[in-house]
C-alpha positions in Angstrom: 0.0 0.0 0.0 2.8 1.9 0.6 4.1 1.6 -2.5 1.2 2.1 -4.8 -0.7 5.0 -2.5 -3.9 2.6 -2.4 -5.4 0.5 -0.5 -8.7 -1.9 -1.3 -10.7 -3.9 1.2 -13.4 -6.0 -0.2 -15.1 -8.0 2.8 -18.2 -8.9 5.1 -18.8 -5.8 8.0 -21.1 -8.5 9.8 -22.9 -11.4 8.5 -24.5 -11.0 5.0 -23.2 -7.1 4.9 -20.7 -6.8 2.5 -18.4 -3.8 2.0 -16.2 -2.5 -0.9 -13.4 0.6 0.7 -10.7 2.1 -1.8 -8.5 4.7 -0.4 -6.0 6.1 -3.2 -3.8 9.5 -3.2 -5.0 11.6 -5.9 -1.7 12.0 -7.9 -3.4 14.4 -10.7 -4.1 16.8 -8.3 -0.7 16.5 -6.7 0.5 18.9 -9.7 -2.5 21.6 -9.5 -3.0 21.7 -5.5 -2.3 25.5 -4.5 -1.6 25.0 -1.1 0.8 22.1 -1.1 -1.7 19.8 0.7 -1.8 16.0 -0.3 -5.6 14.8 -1.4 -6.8 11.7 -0.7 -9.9 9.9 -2.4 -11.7 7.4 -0.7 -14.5 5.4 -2.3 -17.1 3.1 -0.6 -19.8 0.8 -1.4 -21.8 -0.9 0.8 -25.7 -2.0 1.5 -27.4 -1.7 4.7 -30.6 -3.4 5.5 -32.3 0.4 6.0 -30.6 2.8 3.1 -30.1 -0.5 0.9 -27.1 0.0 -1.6 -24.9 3.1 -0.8 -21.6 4.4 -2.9 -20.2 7.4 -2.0 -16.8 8.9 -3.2 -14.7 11.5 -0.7 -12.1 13.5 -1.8 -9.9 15.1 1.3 -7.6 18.1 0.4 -5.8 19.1 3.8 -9.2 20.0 5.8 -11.6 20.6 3.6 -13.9 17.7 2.3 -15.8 17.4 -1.2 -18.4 14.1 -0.6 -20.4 13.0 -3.8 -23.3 10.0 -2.5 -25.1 7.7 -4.5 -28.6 5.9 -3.1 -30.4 3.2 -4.7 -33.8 4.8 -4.0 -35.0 8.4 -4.0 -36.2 7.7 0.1 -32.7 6.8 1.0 -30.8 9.6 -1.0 -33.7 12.5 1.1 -32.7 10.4 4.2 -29.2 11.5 4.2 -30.0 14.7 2.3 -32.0 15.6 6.2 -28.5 14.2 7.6 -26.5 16.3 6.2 -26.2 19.2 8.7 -25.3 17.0 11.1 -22.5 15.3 9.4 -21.3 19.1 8.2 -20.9 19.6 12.3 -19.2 16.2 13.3 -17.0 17.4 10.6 -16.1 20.9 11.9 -15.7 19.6 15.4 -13.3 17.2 14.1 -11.3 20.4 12.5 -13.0 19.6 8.9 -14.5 21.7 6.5 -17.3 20.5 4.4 -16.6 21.8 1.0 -19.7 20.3 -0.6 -22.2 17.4 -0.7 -23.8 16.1 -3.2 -26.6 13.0 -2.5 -28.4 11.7 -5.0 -30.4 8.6 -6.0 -29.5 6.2 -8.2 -33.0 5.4 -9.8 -31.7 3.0 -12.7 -30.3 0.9 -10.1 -33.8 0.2 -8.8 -35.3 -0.7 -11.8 -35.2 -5.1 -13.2 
């Protein structure tokens, strides 16, 4: 992991919940970052028996946070949508600033 600058974990987070985590440094943004800050992207994919299939993509940049979530139902993706201010303030009290979220539902996903 070293090495490569990723890291890929495929693997059951309890009995028939599976999970898919990639974390990877962003080496194209290595060249354009302002700042001098490393960014990170993290991508996960998992289903839960409540929100059913989730993906969401994070890109870290020092201490500021871009998130980009995928649902597989429109009720799920308004779920977290009414979340969201409270993740923006876990953030901040961690020292991170939310840069944007984007949620969204994945409606093709639903369909046969």
């Amino acid at each position: 992991a070293v090495a490569t600058q990723r890291l890929a974990w495929h693997g059951e987070l309890w009995p028939g919940q599976t999970m898919e985590w990639e974390i990877e440094w962003d080496e194209r943004s290595a060249a354009t970052t302002e700042d001098g800050n490393d960014q990170w992207i993290t991508s996960l994919r998992l289903t839960t028996p409540r929100l059913g299939t989730v993906e969401a993509r994070l890109q870290l940049d020092g201490d500021r946070l871009r998130v980009a979530v995928l649902a597989a139902d429109v009720h799920s993706a308004a779920e977290m949508r009414t979340e969201a201010p409270a993740l923006e303030a876990a953030l901040l009290s961690a020292g991170i600033q939310l840069q944007g979220i984007m949620i969204r539902a994945d409606e093709v996903a639903d369909q046969p």
